[in-house]
C-alpha positions as CSV (number, residue, x, y, z in Angstrom):
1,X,54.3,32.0,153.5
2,X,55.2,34.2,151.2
3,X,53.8,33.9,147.0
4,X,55.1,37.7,146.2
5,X,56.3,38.0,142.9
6,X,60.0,38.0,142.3
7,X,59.6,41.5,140.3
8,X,57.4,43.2,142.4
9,X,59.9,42.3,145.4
10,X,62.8,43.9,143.5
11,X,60.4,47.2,142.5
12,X,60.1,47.5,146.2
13,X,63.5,46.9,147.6
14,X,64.4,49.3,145.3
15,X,62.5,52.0,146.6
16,X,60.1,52.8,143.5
17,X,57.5,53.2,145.5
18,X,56.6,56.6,147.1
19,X,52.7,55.6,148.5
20,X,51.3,52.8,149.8
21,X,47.6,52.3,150.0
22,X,45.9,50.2,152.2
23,X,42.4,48.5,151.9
24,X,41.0,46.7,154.8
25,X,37.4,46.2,156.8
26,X,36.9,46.0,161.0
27,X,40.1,44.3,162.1
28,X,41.9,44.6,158.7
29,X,41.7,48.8,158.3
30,X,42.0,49.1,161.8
31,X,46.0,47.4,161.5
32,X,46.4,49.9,158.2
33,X,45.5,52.9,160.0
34,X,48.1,52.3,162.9
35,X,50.5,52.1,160.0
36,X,49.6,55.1,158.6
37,X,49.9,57.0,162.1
38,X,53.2,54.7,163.0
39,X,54.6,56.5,159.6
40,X,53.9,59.6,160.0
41,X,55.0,59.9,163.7
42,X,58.4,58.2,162.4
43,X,58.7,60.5,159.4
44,X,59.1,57.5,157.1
45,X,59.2,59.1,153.1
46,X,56.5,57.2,152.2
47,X,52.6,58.8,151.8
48,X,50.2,56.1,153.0
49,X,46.4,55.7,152.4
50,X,43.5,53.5,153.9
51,X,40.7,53.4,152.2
52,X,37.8,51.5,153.6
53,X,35.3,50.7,151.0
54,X,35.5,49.1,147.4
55,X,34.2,52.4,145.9
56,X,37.5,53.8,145.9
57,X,36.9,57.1,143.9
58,X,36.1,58.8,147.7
59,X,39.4,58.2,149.0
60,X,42.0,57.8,146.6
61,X,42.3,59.1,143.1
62,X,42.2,56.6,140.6
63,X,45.1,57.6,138.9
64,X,47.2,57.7,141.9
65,X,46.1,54.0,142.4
66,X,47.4,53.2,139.1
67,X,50.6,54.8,138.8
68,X,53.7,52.9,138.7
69,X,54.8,54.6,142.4
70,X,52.0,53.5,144.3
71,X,52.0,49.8,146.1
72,X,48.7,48.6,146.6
73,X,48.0,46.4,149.7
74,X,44.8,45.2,150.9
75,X,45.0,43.5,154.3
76,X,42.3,41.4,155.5
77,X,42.8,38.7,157.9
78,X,39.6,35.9,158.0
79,X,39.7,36.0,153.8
80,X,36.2,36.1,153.6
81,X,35.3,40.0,153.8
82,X,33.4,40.6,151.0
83,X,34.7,44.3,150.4
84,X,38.1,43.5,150.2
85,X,37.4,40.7,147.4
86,X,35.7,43.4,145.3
87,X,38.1,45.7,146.0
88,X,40.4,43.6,144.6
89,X,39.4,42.2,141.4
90,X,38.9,46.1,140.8
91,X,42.6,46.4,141.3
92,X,43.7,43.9,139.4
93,X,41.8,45.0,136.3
94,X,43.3,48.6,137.4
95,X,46.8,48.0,138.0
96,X,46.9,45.0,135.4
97,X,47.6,42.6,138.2
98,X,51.0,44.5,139.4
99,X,52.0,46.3,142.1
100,X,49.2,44.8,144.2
101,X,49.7,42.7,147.2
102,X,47.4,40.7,149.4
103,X,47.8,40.0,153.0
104,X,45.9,36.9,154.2
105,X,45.5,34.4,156.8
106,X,44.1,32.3,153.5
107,X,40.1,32.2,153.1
108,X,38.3,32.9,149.9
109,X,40.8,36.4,149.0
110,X,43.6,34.3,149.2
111,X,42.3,30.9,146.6
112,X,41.5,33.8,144.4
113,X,45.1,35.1,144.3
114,X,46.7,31.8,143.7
115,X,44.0,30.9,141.0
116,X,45.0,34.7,138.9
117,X,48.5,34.6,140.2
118,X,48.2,38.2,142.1
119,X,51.4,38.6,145.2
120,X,50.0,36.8,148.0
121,X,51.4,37.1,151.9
122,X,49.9,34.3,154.2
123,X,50.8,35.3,157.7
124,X,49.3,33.4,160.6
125,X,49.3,33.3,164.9
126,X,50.5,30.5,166.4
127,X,48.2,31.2,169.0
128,X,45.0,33.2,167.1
129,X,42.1,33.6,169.0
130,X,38.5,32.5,167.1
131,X,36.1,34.9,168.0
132,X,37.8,37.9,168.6
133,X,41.0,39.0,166.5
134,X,40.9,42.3,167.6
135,X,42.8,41.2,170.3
136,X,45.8,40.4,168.0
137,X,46.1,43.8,165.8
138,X,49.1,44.6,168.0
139,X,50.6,41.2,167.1
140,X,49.8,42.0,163.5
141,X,51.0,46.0,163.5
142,X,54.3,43.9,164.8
143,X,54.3,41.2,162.2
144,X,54.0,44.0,159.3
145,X,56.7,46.0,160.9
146,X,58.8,43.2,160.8
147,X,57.5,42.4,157.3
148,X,58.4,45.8,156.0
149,X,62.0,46.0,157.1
150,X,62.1,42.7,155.1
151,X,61.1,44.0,151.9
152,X,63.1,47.0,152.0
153,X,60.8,49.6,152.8
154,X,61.8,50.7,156.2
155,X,65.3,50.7,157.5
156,X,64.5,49.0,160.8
157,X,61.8,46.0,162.1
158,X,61.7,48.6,165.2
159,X,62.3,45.0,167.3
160,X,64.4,46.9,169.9
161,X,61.7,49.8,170.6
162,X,58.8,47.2,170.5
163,X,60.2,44.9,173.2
164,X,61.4,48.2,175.4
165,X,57.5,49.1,174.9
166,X,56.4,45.1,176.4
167,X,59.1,45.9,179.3
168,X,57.2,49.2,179.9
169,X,53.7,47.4,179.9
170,X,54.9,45.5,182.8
171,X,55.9,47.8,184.4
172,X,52.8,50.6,183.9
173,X,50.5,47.9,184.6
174,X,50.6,47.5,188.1
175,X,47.1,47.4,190.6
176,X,46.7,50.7,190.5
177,X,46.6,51.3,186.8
178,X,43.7,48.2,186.6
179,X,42.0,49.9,189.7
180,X,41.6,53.5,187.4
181,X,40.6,51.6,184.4
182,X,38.1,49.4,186.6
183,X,37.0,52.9,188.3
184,X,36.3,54.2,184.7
185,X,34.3,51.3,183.5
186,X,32.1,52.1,186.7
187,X,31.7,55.6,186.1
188,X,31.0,54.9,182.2
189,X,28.3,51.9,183.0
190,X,25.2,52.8,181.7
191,X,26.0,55.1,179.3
192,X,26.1,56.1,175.5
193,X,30.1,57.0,175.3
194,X,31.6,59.3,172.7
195,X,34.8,59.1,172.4
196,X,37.2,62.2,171.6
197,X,41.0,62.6,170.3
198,X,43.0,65.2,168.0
199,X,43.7,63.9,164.5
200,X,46.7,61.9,165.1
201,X,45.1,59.3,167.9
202,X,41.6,59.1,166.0
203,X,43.6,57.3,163.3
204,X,45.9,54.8,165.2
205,X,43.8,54.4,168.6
206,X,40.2,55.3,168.6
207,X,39.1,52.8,165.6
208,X,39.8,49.6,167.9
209,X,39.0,51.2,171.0
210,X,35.2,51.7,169.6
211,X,35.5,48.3,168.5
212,X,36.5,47.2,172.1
213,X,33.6,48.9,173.6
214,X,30.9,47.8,171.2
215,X,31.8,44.7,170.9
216,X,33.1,43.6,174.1
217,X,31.5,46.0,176.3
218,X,28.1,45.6,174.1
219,X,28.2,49.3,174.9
220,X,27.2,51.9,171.7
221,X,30.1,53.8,171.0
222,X,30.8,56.1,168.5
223,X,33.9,58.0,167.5
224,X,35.0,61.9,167.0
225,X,37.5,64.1,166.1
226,X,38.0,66.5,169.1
227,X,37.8,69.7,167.2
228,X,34.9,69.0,165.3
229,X,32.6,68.0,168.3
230,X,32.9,70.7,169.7
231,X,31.6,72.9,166.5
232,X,28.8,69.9,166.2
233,X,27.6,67.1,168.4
234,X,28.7,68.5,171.6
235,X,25.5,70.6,171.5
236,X,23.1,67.4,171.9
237,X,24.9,67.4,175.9
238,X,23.1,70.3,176.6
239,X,20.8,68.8,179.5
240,X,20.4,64.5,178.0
241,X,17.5,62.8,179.2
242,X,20.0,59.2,179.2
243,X,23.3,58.7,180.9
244,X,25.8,59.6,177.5
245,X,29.7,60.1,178.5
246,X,32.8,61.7,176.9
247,X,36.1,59.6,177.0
248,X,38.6,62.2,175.9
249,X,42.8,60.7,175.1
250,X,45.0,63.6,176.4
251,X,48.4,63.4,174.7
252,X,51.2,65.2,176.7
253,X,52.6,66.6,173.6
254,X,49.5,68.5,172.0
255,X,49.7,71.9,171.4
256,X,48.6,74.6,173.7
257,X,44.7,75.1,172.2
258,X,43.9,71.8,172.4
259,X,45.0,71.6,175.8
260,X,42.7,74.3,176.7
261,X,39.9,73.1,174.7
262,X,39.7,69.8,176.9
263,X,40.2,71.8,179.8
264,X,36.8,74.2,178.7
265,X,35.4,70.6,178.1
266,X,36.1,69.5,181.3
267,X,35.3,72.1,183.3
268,X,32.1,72.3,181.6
269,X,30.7,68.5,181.9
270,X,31.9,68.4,185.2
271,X,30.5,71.4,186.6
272,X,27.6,70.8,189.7
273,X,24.7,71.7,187.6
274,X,21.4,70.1,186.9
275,X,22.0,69.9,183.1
276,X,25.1,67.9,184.0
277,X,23.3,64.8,185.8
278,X,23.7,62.5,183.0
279,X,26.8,63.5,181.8
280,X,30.1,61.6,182.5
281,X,33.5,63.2,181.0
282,X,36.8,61.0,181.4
283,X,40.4,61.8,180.6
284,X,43.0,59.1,179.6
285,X,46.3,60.7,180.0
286,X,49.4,59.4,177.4
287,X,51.9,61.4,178.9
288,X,54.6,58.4,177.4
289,X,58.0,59.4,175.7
290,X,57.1,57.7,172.3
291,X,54.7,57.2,170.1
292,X,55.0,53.8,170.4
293,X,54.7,53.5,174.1
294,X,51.6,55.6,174.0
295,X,50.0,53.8,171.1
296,X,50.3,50.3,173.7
297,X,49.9,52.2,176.9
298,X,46.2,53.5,175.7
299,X,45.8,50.2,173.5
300,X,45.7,48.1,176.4
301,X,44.4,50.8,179.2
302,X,41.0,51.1,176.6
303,X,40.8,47.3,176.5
304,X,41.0,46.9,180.0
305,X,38.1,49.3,180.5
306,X,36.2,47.7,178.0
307,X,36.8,44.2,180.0
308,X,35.2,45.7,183.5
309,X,32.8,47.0,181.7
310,X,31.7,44.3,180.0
311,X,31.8,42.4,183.2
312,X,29.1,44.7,184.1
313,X,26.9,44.2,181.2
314,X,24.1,41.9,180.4
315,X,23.6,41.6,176.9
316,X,23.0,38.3,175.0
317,X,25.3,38.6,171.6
318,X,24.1,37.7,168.6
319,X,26.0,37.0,164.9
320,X,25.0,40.8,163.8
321,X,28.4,41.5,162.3
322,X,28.7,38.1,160.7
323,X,25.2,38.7,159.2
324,X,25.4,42.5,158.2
325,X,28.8,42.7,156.8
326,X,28.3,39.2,155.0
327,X,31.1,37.2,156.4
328,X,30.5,33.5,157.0
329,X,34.1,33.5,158.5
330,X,32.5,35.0,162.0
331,X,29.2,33.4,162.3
332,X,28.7,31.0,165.6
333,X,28.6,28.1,163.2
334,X,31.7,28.7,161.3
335,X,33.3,28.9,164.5
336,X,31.9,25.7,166.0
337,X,33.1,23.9,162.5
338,X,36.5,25.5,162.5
339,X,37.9,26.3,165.5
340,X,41.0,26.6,164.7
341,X,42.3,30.7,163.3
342,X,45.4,29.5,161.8
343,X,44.7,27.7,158.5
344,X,41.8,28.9,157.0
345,X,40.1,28.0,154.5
346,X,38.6,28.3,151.5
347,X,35.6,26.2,151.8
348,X,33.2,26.9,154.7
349,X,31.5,23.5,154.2
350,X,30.8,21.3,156.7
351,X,32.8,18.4,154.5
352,X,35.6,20.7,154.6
353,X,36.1,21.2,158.1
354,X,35.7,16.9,158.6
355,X,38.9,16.5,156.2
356,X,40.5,19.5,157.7
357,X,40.4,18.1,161.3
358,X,37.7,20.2,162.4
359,X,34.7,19.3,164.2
C-alpha cells in the first residue's frame, strides 16, 4: 500500500534526486546496504548512504540530508525499532516533512506517519516468517528493486536477471554444494569465526551472514574488512588458546594483491605448525558472472552453513535482542500473541491481538 505523497512521487520520477540515504537497524540496514553495493556494481547515477544510528552527524552531513537532492528513506520492517522512530522525527523536523519516505510492514513507525502525514510504503510477505525475517531480505532487496523501477529511479525492476539468478540457484545447489557447506560447518564447530571480505562484499554480504551465524548458529561472529585485519586483529592468531576460525569470500574478479594476500593468509593458517592447532581458515569461492548471482550464490551458501551448524549447537535462546535493542515486536510473547508477520500492528496489547484474530 502505497500513502507517498503525490509531489514527492513527481520530484522523483523526475529525477531530482541525486542521493538516497538509507536508515535501518538488523534486518532493515542489512536490505539498504545490498542496495548500496547492487548500485554501485550497476553504476546506477545515484550516491547512496546507510546510516545506522539516529545520531546522524557520524555518517551523513546534515546539510546533505537536507538538501533538496537527497531522498530520505528509512527502512524498517517490524515498525517497532526504536532507532528508526527517532531517526525519524529528527528528519521530519530536518527536512520539514519532505523528501522523506518510510518503508513499513506497519507497527508503531508507520501509525506515526499517518498521524503527521509523512510518505508512507507498507509492503508485506504473503508468506513472512515470525521469528526470523532475515530469511526474507532477498525477498525484500527484490521487492525494492521492483519498487524503484516503479518510481522512476532505475530504468529496469532487473525481473529478467533476478529469475536467471533463481534458475542458477537450482542448478548450483546440487548435493555436492550442501555436502561443502555441511563439511564447513564441521570444520568451523567450536570455534570463534571472523569473517573476512574486500570492501565491496563487507557491505552487501557479510552483515547478514554474521547475522546467520550468531543468530542461527548461536555461534559469536564478528565481521572485518580484509585489508585491515591483516594490519590489526590478525595478530591475536598468533598461537590462540580456543578454537577461533577465518571464513574468508574469494571473489573471482578481485585484483591481483588481494588475491595474493588471501593466498599469504592461507598458507599461513594452514601451515602444520603448533601455533596453528586452533586455527581454522576457510575460503568461499564466488567465481559467478554477476554480481547478482554471486550476491545469492554466497547468500544462500552462508545460510546453509549456518543451518549445519546450528544443527550442531546446543544453546538455549533467549529474547536478548528483543530486550537489548528495545523492540517488543521480537520478544517470545509478542510472537505467541501475534503470530501472524503480515499486518502488524500498532498496539502490542494483549486486547489487540483478541480483535485482530490473534491468539
Amino acid at each position: 500500500m502505497s500513502l507517498l505523497n503525490e509531489g514527492l512521487r513527481e520530484r522523483i520520477a523526475s529525477g531530482r534526486f541525486n542521493r538516497i540515504v538509507f536508515y535501518g537497524m538488523g534486518c532493515s540496514s542489512v536490505v539498504s546496504d545490498i542496495v548500496k553495493g547492487f548500485f554501485l556494481k550497476e553504476g546506477i547515477p545515484i550516491h547512496v548512504d546507510v546510516v545506522n544510528d539516529y545520531d546522524f552527524e557520524w555518517f551523513v552531513n546534515p546539510r546533505n540530508l537536507a538538501d533538496e537532492r537527497t531522498l530520505t528513506i528509512i527502512v524498517c520492517y517490524s515498525g517497532w525499532s526504536v532507532e528508526p522512530c527517532l531517526f525519524y522525527e529528527k528528519m521530519r523536523r530536518l527536512t520539514g516533512n519532505k523528501n522523506l519516505v518510510v518503508l513499513s510492514g506497519g507497527g508503531k513507525i508507520a501509525s506515526l506517519c499517518q498521524e503527521q502525514g509523512t510518505s508512507l510504503i507498507l509492503y508485506k510477505l504473503r508468506y513472512a516468517d515470525r521469528e526470523y525475517p532475515l530469511y526474507h531480505v532477498q525477498q525484500f532487496f527484490a521487492i525494492f528493486l521492483d519498487l524503484f523501477h516503479v518510481l522512476g529511479i532505475t530504468e529496469s525492476s532487473y525481473r529478467d536477471e533476478l529469475e536467471e539468478c533463481v534458475r542458477h540457484l537450482k542448478h548450483t545447489f546440487d548435493g555436492a554444494t550442501l555436502k561443502r557447506a555441511e563439511d564447513i560447518a564441521e570444520r568451523l564447530q567450536g570455534s570463534r569465526i571472523a569473517l573476512l571480505a574486500t570492501a565491496d562484499w563487507y557491505v552487501a554480504l557479510l552483515k547478514q551472514t554474521t547475522m546467520f551465524f550468531n543468530e542461527i548458529a548461536m555461534v559469536p561472529t564478528h565481521r572485518n574488512l580484509l585489508h585491515e585485519f591483516s594490519h590489526t586483529e590478525v595478530a591475536a592468531y598468533s598461537d590462540p588458546a580456543q578454537k577461533q576460525a577465518i571464513v574468508t569470500i574469494r571473489d573471482s574478479s578481485c585484483d591481483e594483491y588481494t588475491k595474493s594476500k588471501i593466498d599469504i593468509m592461507e598458507k599461513l593458517f594452514t601451515e602444520q605448525v603448533p601455533q596453528n592447532q586452533n586455527i581454522e581458515f576457510v575460503i568461499v569461492d564466488l567465481d559467478q558472472d554477476t554480481f547478482l548471482k554471486k550476491f545469492f550464490f554466497g547468500h544462500f551458501f552462508t545460510v546453509y552453513i549456518a543451518y549445519y551448524l546450528g544443527r550442531l549447537a546446543d544453546v538455549t535462546g533467549r529474547d536478548l535482542i528483543s530486550i537489548a535493542a528495545q523492540n517488543p515486536w521480537w520478544s517470545q510473547q509478542s510472537i505467541e500473541l501475534f503470530p501472524s508477520c503480515v499486518d502488524i500492528p500498532s498496539d502490542l496489547s494483549p486486547q489487540d491481538a483478541v480483535a485482530t484474530g490473534s491468539r
